[in-house]
Phi, psi and omega in degrees: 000136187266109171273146155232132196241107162280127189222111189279189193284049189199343173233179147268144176208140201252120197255142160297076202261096182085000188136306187236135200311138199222293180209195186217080164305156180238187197275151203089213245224123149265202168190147184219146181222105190242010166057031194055034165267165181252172187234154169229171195236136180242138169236120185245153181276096168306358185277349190291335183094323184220164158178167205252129206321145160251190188238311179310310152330321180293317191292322200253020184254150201234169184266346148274032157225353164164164214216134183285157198200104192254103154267103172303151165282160230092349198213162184217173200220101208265101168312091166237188182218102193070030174091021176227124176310121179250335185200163152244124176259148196264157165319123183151148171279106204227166181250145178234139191264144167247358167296333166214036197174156188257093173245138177226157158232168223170108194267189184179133184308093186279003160272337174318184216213283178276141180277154185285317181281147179348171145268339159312340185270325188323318180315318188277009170243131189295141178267026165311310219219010160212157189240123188244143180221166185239160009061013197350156151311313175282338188273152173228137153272119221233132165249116155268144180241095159065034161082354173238130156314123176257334206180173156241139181267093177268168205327117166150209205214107180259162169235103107325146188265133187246023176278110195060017182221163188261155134233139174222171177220120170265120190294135171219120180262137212265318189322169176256148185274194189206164186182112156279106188255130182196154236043070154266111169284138211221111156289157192258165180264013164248055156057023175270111164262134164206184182269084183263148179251155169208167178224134226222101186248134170215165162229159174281159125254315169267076200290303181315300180293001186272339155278334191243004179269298190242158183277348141235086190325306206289317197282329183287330157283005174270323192277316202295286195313296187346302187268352164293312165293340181271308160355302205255329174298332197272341169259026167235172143282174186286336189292343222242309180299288197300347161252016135292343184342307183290339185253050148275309183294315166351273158331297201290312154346270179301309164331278194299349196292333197272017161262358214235312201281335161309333154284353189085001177267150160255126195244131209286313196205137163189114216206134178295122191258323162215156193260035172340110166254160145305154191312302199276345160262349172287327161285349176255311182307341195274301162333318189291301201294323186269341153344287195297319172329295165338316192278307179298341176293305208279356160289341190276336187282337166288325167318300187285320179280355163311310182289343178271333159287324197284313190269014169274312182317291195289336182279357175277296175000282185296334184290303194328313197261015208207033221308294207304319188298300209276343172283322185294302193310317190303316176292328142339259193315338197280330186276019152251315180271354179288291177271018153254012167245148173258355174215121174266115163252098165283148167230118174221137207298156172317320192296335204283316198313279186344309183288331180281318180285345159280318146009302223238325197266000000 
C-alpha cells in the first residue's frame, strides 16, 4: 500500500512502521509503501530549535540533522537559535535541530544560589524554580535561605536558583519616616497636668537589626518616644518647660538614641510640636504674663520721664549760667510761635524794658 507523505520546509518528520522507526523524512513530497503494516507520522517543528530525545527518534537521527543534548540534574540548559534566546530546558535528553538554524546550548549549575543564566533567558524560567527581584534605590532586601540571613540586597535586579531551598525576602525602606505621637497627658514636676503632641522623624541605618531587634519596629518606637517625653516633661516645671522649650528636641533625642541604635535605627528629629495647658492654667499664665508686661511698661515709663527730668535740670543749668544762651532760646521760641501764628503782641513791663536796654547799652 502506497502513503504519499507531504513534509513541509519547517519540519521533520518521523515515520513509524508497526510500532517502529522506518525513517527521518525532510521537506517535500514522499511515498511510503507500507504493505499493510500500519503507519504512523511524528512531526517535528525544527524551528523551535529543540525537541525531546526518543529512543525511536533516536534509531534515524544523523549528526547533520540534530545532536542529543543530556541535561543532568541539577542544571538546567540555556537554549538559542542563531544566537537568540529560545528556551531553558529542565534535566532530561533532548535534540537540538541543525538543520535550518544554528542552535546551541549551554548549562549552568542550578545548586549556585545566584543564577548563572543570561538574563535573555529569565522569561523562559518558571517561577517554580528561579525567583526574580528589583531593588529600588531607597529600598534594601534582606534574603533568608531556608530561614537564615545570606546577604542585603541592594538597588539593581536580581535571580536566584529555588532548587531545593526555601527563599524569602525582607523589605526595608531606607527614607526617612515620619511618626505622629498626640494627645499624651504629661504631669509636671510641679504636679501641672497638660497635654503634649510630639513628633518623631527616623531612618533605618542597620537594615538586618532593624527586622531582627523588635518585632515592630514603627510600634516600638512610638511606645520608646512616649516614654523619653514624660522623663523629660516630667523633671521639668511648667515654667521651665516653657522656656526651654527650644532645647527640648536636643534633649529628647539623645535620651532616646542609645534605644534606636540597638534597632538599627536614627532618630532624626524627636521634638514637642504642641504644649497643651489646661484651661485654669492658661488663665493664671495669662494674668502672669500681662502683670509682668505690665510692671515693665511703667519701669520704662518711669525710666523715661526720669531722663527727661535730669535733662531739663541740666539745660536750666545752663541757661541759668549763660544770660546771652537764654535770650537766643527765648528768640528761638518767639520765632516758633511767630510761624504758627498770624498776629503776635509782646507785652513788656517798665522794669523788663529797662533791664533790657541796660543789658544792650
Amino acid at each position: 500500500m502506497r502513503t504519499l507523505i507531504q513534509v513541509l520546509k519547517n519540519q521533520l518528520v518521523l515515520v513509524l512502521l508497526d510500532g517502529k522507526a522506518s525513517r527521518l523524512l525532510r521537506p517535500g513530497t514522499h511515498t511510503i509503501w507500507n504493505f499493510w503494516a500500519p503507519v504512523e507520522l511524528v512531526r517535528f517543528d525544527v524551528d523551535a530549535g529543540y525537541a525531546v530525545w526518543t529512543p525511536e527518534l533516536g534509531c534515524v537521527l544523523t549528526d547533520d540533522v540534530g545532536v542529543v543534548l543530556d541535561v543532568p540534574a541539577g542544571h538546567v540548559a540555556c537554549v538559542a537559535r542563531d544566537g537568540i534566546a529560545r528556551a531553558v530546558l529542565r534535566p532530561g535528553r533532548f535534540v537540538l535541530w541543525q538543520v535550518r538554524h544554528d542552535v546551541t546550548a549551554e548549562l549552568h549549575d542550578q545548586e549556585l544560589l545566584e543564577t548563572t543564566v543570561p538574563r535573555a533567558f529569565w522569561v523562559f524560567r518558571p517561577d517554580d524554580v528561579m525567583q526574580r527581584l528589583t531593588v529600588a534605590p531607597h529600598m534594601r532586601g534582606v534574603l533568608h535561605v531556608d530561614g537564615v540571613v545570606d546577604r542585603v540586597l541592594g538597588p539593581g535586579r536580581y535571580a536566584f536558583n529555588l532548587h531545593e531551598r526555601e527563599l524569602t525576602v525582607t523589605w526595608v525602606d531606607l527614607r526617612e519616616e515620619e511618626l505622629q505621637i498626640v494627645g499624651q497627658e504629661v504631669m509636671t514636676s510641679d504636679k501641672v497636668t497638660l497635654r503634649v503632641n510630639l513628633l518623631l522623624k527616623w531612618r533605618v541605618v542597620d537594615v538586618v537589626r532593624s527586622i531582627e531587634a523588635v518585632t515592630n519596629l514603627r510600634d516600638a518606637l512610638y511606645a520608646e518616644a512616649q516614654l523619653v517625653a514624660r522623663r523629660w516633661v516630667g523633671s521639668h516645671s511648667v515654667d521651665e518647660l516653657l522656656e526651654h522649650r527650644a532645647d527640648a528636641g536636643r534633649a529628647l533625642v539623645e535620651a532616646l538614641a542609645p534605644r534606636t541604635v540597638r534597632w538599627g535605627v536614627e532618630a532624626v528629629v524627636l521634638d514637642l510640636k504642641d504644649v497643651i495647658l489646661p484651661g485654669d492654667m492658661k488663665a493664671i499664665l495669662n494674668r502672669v504674663i500681662q502683670a509682668q508686661k505690665e510692671a515693665e511698661a511703667n519701669l520704662i515709663r518711669r525710666r523715661e520721664e526720669t531722663a527727661a527730668t535730669r535733662s531739663l535740670a541740666n539745660t536750666a543749668k545752663v541757661l541759668a549760667n549763660n544770660p546771652m544762651l537764654l535770650r537766643l532760646k527765648e528768640l528761638e521760641a518767639l520765632g516758633e510761635l511767630a510761624a504758627r501764628v498770624d498776629n503776635l503782641n509782646v507785652h513788656v513791663t517798665p522794669e523788663d524794658l529797662r533791664a533790657r536796654l541796660t543789658l544792650e547799652g
